[in-house]
Each structure stands twice: as C-alpha cells, then as structure tokens.
C-alpha positions in Angstrom: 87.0 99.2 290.6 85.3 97.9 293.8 84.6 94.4 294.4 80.9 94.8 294.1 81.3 96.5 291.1 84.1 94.2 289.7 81.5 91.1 290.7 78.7 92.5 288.9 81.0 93.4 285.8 82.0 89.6 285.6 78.6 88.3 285.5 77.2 90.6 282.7 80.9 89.8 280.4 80.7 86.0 280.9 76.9 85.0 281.4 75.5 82.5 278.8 72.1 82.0 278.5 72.6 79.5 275.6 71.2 76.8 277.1 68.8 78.1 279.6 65.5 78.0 277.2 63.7 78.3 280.3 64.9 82.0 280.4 64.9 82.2 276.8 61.3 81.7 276.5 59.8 84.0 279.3 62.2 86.5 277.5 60.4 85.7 273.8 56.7 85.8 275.5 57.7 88.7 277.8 58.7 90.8 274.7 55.6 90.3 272.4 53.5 90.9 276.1 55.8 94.0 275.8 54.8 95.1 272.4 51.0 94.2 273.0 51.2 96.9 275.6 53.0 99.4 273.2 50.8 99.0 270.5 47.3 99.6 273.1 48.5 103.0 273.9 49.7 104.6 271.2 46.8 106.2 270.5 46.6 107.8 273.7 46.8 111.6 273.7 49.8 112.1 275.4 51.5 109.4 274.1 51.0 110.9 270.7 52.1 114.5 271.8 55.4 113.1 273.1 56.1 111.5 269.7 54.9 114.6 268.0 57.3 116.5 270.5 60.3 114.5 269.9 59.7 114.7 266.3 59.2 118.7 266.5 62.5 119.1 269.0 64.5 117.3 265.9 62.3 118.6 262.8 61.2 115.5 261.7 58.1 113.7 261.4 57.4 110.9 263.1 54.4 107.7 263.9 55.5 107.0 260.0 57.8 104.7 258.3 60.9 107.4 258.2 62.3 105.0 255.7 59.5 106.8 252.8 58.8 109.9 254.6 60.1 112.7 252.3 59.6 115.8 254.5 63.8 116.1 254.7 65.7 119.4 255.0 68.9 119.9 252.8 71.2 120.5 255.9 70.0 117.7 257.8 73.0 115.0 257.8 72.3 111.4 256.3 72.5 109.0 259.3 71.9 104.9 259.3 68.7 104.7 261.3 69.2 102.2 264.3 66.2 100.3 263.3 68.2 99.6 259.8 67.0 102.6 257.7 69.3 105.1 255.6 67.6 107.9 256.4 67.7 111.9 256.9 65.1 111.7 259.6 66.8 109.4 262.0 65.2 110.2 265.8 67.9 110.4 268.3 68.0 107.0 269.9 67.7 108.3 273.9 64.8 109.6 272.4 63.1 107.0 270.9 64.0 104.9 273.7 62.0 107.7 275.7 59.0 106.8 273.7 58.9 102.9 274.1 59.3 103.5 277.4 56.5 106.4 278.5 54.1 104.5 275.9 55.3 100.9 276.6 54.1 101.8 280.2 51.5 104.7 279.3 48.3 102.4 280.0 50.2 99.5 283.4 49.3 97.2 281.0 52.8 96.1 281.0 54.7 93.3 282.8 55.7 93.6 286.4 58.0 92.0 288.8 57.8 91.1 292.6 61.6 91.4 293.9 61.7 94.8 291.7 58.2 96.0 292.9 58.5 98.2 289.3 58.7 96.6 286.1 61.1 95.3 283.5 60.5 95.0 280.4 58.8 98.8 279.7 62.7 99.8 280.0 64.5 96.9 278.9 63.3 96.2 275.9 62.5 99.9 274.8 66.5 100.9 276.1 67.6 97.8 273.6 65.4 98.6 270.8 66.8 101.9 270.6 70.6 100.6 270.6 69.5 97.3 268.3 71.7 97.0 265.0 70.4 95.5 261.7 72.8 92.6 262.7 71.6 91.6 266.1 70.6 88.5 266.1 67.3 87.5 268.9 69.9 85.5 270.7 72.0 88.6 271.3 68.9 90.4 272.0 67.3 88.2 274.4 70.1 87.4 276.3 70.9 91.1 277.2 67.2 91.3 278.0 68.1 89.0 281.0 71.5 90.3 281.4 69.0 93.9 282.4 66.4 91.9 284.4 68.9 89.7 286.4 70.5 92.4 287.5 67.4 94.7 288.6 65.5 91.8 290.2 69.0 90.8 292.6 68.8 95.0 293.3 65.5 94.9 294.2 65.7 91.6 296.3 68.4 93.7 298.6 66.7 97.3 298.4 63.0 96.5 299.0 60.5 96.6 300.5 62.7 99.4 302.3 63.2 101.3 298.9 59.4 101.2 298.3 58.3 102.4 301.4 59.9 105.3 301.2 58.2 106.1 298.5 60.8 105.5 295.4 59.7 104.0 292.1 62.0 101.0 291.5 61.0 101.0 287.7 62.9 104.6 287.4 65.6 104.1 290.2 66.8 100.7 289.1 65.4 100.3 285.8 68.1 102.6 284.6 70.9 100.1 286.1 69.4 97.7 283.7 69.1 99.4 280.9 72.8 100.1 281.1 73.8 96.7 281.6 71.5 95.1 279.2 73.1 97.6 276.6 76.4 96.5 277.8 75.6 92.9 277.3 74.2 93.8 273.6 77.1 96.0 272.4 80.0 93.4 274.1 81.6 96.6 276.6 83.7 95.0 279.1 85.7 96.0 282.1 86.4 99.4 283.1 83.9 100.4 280.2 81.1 99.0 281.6 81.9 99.9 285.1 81.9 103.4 284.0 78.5 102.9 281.9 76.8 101.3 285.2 78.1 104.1 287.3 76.5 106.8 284.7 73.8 105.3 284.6 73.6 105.1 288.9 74.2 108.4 289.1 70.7 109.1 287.4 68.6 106.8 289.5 65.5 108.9 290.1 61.8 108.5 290.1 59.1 108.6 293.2 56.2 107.2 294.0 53.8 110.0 294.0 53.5 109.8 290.7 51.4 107.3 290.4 47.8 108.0 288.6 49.5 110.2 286.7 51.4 110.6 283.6 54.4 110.8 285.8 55.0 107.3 286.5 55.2 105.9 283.0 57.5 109.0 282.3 59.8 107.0 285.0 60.0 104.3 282.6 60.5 105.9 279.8 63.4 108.3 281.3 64.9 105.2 282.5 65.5 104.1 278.8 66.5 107.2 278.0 69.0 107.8 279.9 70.6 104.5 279.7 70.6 104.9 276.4 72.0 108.6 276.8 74.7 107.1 279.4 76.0 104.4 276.8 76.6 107.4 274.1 78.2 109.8 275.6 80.5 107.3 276.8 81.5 106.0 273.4 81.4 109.4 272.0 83.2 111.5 274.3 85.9 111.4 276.4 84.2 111.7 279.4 85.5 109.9 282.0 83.5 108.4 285.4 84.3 106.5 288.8 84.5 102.8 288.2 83.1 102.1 291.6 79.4 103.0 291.7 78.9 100.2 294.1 81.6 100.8 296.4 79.9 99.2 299.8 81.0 102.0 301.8 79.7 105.2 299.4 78.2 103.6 296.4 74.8 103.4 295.2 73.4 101.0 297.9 74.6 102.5 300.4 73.1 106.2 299.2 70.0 105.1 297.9 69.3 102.7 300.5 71.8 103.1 303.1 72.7 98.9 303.6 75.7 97.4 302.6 75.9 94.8 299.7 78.9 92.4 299.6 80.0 90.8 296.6 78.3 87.6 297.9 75.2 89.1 298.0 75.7 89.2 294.3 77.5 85.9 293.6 74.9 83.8 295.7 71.9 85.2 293.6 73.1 85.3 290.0 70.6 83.4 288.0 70.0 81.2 290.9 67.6 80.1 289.1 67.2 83.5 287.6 64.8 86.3 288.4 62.6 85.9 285.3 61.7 82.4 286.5 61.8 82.8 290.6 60.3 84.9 291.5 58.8 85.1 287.5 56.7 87.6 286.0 53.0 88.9 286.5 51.7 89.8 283.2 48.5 91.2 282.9 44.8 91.1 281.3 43.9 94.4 281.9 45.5 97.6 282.6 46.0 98.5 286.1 48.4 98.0 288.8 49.6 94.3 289.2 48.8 94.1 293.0 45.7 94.4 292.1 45.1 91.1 290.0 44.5 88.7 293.0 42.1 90.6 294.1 40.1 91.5 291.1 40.1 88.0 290.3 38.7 86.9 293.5 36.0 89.5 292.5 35.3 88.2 289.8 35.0 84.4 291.3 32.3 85.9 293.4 30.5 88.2 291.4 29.8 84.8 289.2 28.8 82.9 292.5 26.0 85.3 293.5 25.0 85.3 290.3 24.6 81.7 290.1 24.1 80.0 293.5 22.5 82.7 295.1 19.2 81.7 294.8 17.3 85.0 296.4 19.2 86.5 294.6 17.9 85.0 291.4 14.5 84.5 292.2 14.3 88.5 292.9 15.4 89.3 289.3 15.0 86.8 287.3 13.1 83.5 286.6 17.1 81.9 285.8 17.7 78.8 287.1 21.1 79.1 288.7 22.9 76.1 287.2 22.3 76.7 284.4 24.9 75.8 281.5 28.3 77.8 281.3 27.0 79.5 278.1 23.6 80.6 280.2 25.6 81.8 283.1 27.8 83.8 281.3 24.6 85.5 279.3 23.5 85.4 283.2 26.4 87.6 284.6 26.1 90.0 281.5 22.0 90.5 282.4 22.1 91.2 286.3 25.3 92.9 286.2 23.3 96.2 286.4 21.8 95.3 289.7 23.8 93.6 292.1 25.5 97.0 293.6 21.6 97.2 295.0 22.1 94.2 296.4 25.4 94.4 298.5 25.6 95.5 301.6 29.5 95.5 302.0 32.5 94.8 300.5 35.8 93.5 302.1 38.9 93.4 300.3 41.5 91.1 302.8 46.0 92.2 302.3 48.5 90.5 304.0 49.8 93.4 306.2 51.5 96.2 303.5 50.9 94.1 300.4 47.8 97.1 299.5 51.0 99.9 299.2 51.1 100.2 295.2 47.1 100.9 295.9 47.5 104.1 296.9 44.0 105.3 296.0 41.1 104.3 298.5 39.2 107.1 296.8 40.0 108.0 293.7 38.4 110.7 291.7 39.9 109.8 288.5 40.2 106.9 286.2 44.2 107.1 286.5 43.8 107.1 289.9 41.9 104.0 289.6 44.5 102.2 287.6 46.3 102.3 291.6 42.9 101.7 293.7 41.3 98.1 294.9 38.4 99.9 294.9 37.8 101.1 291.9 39.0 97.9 290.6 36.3 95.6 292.6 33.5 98.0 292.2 33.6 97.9 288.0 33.5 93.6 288.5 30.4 94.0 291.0 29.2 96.6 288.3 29.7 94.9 285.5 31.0 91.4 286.0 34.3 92.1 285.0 37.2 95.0 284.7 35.7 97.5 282.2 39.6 98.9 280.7 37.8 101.9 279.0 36.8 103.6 282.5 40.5 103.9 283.4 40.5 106.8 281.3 37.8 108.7 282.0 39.1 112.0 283.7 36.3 112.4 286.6 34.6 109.3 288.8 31.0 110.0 289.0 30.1 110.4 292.7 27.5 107.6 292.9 30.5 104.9 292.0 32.3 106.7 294.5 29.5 106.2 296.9 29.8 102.7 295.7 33.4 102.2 296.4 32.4 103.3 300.1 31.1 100.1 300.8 34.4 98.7 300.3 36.5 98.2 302.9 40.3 96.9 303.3 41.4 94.6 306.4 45.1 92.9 307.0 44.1 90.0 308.5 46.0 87.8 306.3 48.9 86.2 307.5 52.2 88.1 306.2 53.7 87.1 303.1 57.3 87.3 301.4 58.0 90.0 298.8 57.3 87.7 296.1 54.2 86.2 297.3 50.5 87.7 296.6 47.6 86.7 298.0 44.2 88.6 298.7 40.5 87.5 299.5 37.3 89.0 298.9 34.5 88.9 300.9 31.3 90.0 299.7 27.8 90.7 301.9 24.1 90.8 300.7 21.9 93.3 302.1 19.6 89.7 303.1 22.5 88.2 304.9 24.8 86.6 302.5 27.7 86.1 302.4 30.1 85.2 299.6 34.1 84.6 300.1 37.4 83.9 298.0 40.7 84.2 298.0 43.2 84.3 295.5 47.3 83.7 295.3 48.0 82.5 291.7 45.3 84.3 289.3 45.8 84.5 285.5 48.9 85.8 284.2 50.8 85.5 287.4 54.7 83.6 287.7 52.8 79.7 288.4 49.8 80.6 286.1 51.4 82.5 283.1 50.0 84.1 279.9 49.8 81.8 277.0 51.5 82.5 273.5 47.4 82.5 272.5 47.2 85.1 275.6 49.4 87.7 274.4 47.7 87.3 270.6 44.5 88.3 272.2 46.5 91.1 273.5 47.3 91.7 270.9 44.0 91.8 269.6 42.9 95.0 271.1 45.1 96.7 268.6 45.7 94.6 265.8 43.7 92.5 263.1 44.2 88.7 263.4 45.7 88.8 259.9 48.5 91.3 261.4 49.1 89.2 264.5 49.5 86.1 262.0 52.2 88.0 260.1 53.3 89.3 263.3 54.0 85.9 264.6 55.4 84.3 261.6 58.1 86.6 261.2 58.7 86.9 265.4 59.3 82.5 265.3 61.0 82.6 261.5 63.8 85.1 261.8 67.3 84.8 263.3 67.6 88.4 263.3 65.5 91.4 265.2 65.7 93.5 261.9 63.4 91.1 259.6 60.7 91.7 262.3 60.8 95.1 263.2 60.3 95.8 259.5 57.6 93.5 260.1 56.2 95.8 263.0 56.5 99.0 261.1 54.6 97.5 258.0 51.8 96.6 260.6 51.5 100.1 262.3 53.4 99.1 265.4 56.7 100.8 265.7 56.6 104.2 264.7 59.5 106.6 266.1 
C-alpha cells in the first residue's frame, strides 16, 4: 500500500464524528434535502422507465412495497431485502443504488458542493441506502455519509478547477471514490480491504461534462452509486483480488486523471479541517437547476421586484399602483406586471467573475434541459414571470420568442476573480426609457452562510408530499435510533420504491 493510499485508509478506519454535531447536522438536513429531491422526480418519465427496467432485467416488479407484492416466481430464491424485507423480489442492491442516484439527481434539484464542482449526496446517500442493514443505526449512517463527502471534497480541492475544465464531471469521476469509502466506513472494512475497495472503485472513475442537459449527467450519479456498490460486492463475494495502491503518487489515480502529484500531506493537512460539509459547506437549492446559477437568479429576482416597485415610469405606464405599497400589495404587484416588463427592457447583463459561468454551458438553449445549465434561460423566466417557473425546465422545445428574449442578455467578467468556493454574480438590468437597475449577489438562499432551514426542506418536501406525510415523515426521521424504522416510514408514504 502506498503512503497516500495508507493515509487515506487511516482516516476513514479511525474518524469519529461523535462529537462534531456541527457535521452531524448538515449530514441530517442534507439527507432529508436529498430525499425531497428523490421524491420530485420520480414521476418523471425516464425515471420511471429505469425502475420499470431494473425491475424487468430481474423479473420483478417494482415502485411498490416488495414486502406485499405477490407477483413471485417459484425458482426465484428467498433473499433478506437490504431495506429489511424477507422477500422473493429483492432488487439487486448496485441496482437500486442506480435508481437513487439517476432519480436523486434526475431534476439538479439536489445538493451541490464548491471544492467538488459535482455533488454529494445524489451518490452518497443513494450508494449507502442500498448497502444499509435493518441494524444500522443513523449514527453509523451519517458518519459514513461524511466519511464519503470528506474524502470527495479534499479530491476535488486538489483536482479542480483543472479536472473541470477539461471537461470531466466530478459527481461521476470522484463520486464513485466516495461511495466506496462511505460504504467502507458503514460496513467497518479496514486495511488492505478497503485499499482494494477504493482502488476498484478508482478504476471506474468516469463521466464527462457534455452531458449536461441531458439525461446523461444524472446517469453519472447514479452509475457512481452503482458501481461503488458493485465494487464493495464483488470484493466480499469473490476472490478477486486488486492493487492496494490506487493512489500511488507516481501512477495512481491523481496522477492519471489529473496528472499532479498528491502527497500524503495534502491529505493529512485537510482532513476535517474543519470539514468539507462545513467549509466550504453546501448549496442547496429552491429550484431545480444548476447551482451556479442561484446568485444570479436571485439578483434577478431583487431587481425584477425593484422595477416593479420604485420604478415609477414604469408604474405609471401600467398601472395606477402606488409603488410602496405594503409587502402584501407588491407581491400581488409583481404577480400583475409580470407579463409586461420583457416590453420594457432594453438589455440584460449578467456579471461572472472570470470562469465562474463554466457549469452554464448553454447561452442558447433550445430545450428546457438545456436550460436547467443556461443563465439565460434562468434570468429571462424571473423578468417573465417574477420568479423561476420549475415546470418550463421540462418542456422539450423553447419557443423562439423567449429565445429572442434571452438575446438581450448578455454575460460580462468584469468581476474581480474569486476562489473555488466563492460565488458571486450581479445583474444589471436596462429600461428601454433609460433605467437602470443593478444587484449583486454572493450568499443567496440555500447557499453554505445562508442555509436551508429544517421548515425549508419540508416545503421541499411539499412539492411531493401532503403536510400530514411530511409530519409523519419527520416524526419518525427525529424519533428513531435506527435508519430501518424510517425507511418503513418512507415506503408507507410513497417515497422509496425500488
């Protein structure tokens, strides 16, 4: 085992997050952020035809409780269920990590990370729930959780921005590196073991940029899981053997994937120092697109309500609404002239550090997909309609008079350059009689130093659920010493489903 390797072994075998609540709770908010996102796309089309895939590939069916679902075969072997069932119709566990992953991701309404530039907790959690035994406890489960996510946020503060220029998808490359070592953590494997489960799982790394706007890119995550998951059985049920030194400096995974050479310092010094879910934190989002976006489509948003309410041309051409008028009246305000203030702009400039603007690949995107990745797209539907409309991120064809629209909008870098985990955008907005209407934005909601509430995620939640679900939801999340207790909980709700 190399050093690097040997360094990165010790940290996962003797890291104890008992008394770092501070990790423990972004862990507890970023998993129920986690299954809000789950639950909001599993209606989706393709979502569903993966799950009715996976369920045809093994003969079983699946989005049902497999716990009463009687369509068996006689040859089919009696299994115990990972998720605590006894069961005929158990779906193979890389698959259903597979699932949680592609539909945990399936909408970008899920969590992301700034040293990563991908996100965590689409593979994490969907890689553990798929490995989870009826007597893992939520300590044992959280704390692999950051086992995963320490590990893939000190890769990606060595690798990028170099790894994401180039045009690899960290969630895909690296997220299966955590997934390995969060399962690791979970299921207690320790020296040579775990060196050879990491290196399996290296040797997969995969997943490119280009994918994104397309079903591709959450297909990253949910590989990721997969093969993690994948990686950690056929190592305990074979006897298969691999190199113990995937991080060898001079021929090991950093120095293939990224050509640099990482010392066992570079480890040492960054290990949960304070920890990567705290600096640089999470973004965690309100709507579903691309998280570099959310500075900017707040600023948007701050102006949109400012020419709607100071502008007093403005006003006076539309309507007889005085513009301070009480936050109620401003709000009915914004919903009334929403229709009209495109015929009132002249031109649009969305301000990025140098580089920041390189998840938003699409300047002119032709499909809602495609506008879960474009500034534009994002800034015309708050000038539209006051704020982010989620349901035209699925339409499958942008009409060409928003695309006229979005030509009014232009991107500058006249910001001063930032760090990796730093974010800040302005928007600048011009009337056709001259003004002019400016902000900028580095900590909007749901970012690291302005975080999603508990009452966040249940509106989340919301979009999916009934509040009388969420309740029970919640009760048996903060009253259970055990994950089983509340995945029942989830199934009975019409959550978990594979």
């Amino acid at each position: 085992m190399d050093l690097v390797t040997q360094t990165i072994v010790n940290y996962i075998e003797q890291t104890d997050v008992t008394n770092r609540e501070d990790l423990l709770s972004v862990a507890r908010i970023a998993f129920l952020d986690y299954l809000a996102s789950l639950a909001s796309a599993e209606t989706e089309q393709a979502v569903q035809d993966l799950a009715q895939f996976i369920g045809s590939n093994q003969n079983i069916t699946v989005n049902q409780d497999t716990s009463t679902n009687q369509n068996k075969t006689a040859n089919q072997d009696k299994t115990a269920n990972v998720d605590g069932y006894d069961s005929y119709l158990t779906v193979k566990r890389a698959d259903k990590a597979l699932y949680y992953g592609f539909a945990s991701h399936y909408l970008d309404f899920d969590d992301a990370q700034a040293n990563l530039a991908g996100h965590f907790s689409t593979v994490l959690y969907s890689a553990l729930l798929a490995v989870l035994d009826p007597t893992d406890t939520w300590h044992d489960f959280l704390h692999a959780y950051i086992i995963g996510a320490e590990l893939e946020g000190i890769i990606g503060s060595l690798i990028n921005p170099a790894h994401r220029t180039q045009g690899w998808h960290s969630t895909g490359t690296v997220g299966v590196i955590g997934a390995a070592a969060a399962i690791g953590a979970l299921r207690g494997l320790h020296g040579e073991s775990l060196a050879q489960l990491l290196s399996l799982a290296a040797t997969q790394s995969a997943g490119m940029f280009f994918q994104s706007g397309t079903d591709g890119k959450p297909l990253h995550a949910g590989l990721a899981a997969r093969n993690g998951v994948w990686a950690y059985e056929l190592l305990q049920h074979t006897s298969l053997q691999t190199s113990t030194k995937p991080f060898d400096p001079e021929r090991g995974w950093f120095k293939t994937i990224g050509n640099i050479t990482v010392t066992s310092n570079d480890i040492a010094s960054r290990w949960l120092a304070p920890g990567q879910l705290i600096d640089p934190g999470l973004w965690m989002k309100v709507h579903p697109y691309c998280s570099a976006a959310i500075c900017g489509a707040e600023a948007a948003e701050t102006v949109a309500h400012s020419i709607y309410t100071t502008s007093s041309s403005y006003v006076s051409k539309h309507y007889n609404v005085s513009p301070d008028a009480e936050e109620q009246g401003k709000r009915r305000l914004c919903a009334t002239l929403v229709s009209s203030l495109w015929d009132d702009i002249d031109r649009v400039t969305v301000h990025f550090p140098p580089g920041a603007d390189a998840a938003l690949r699409y300047t002119a995107p032709t499909t809602g997909r495609e506008g879960q990745f474009s500034i534009e797209y994002i800034v015309y539907q708050v000038l539209a309609y006051g704020a982010v409309q989620d349901e035209l991120f699925k339409i499958d064809s942008i009409d060409q008079s928003v695309r006229d629209y979005m030509n009014r909008i232009e991107r500058v870098y006249d910001l001063p350059k930032v760090s990796q985990t730093e974010r800040i955008t302005k928007v600048t907005v011009t009337l056709k009689n001259g003004e002019t209407f400016t902000e900028t934005v580095s900590n909007p909601k749901g970012s690291p130093n302005n975080p999603l509430t508990l009452e966040d995620i249940r509106i989340k939640l919301g979009l999916t659920l009934e509040t009388k679900q969420i309740d029970r939801m919640i009760e048996a999340f903060t009253n259970t010493d055990k994950v089983e207790p509340f995945l029942l909980t989830l199934r009975k709700e019409g959550v978990l489903h594979v």
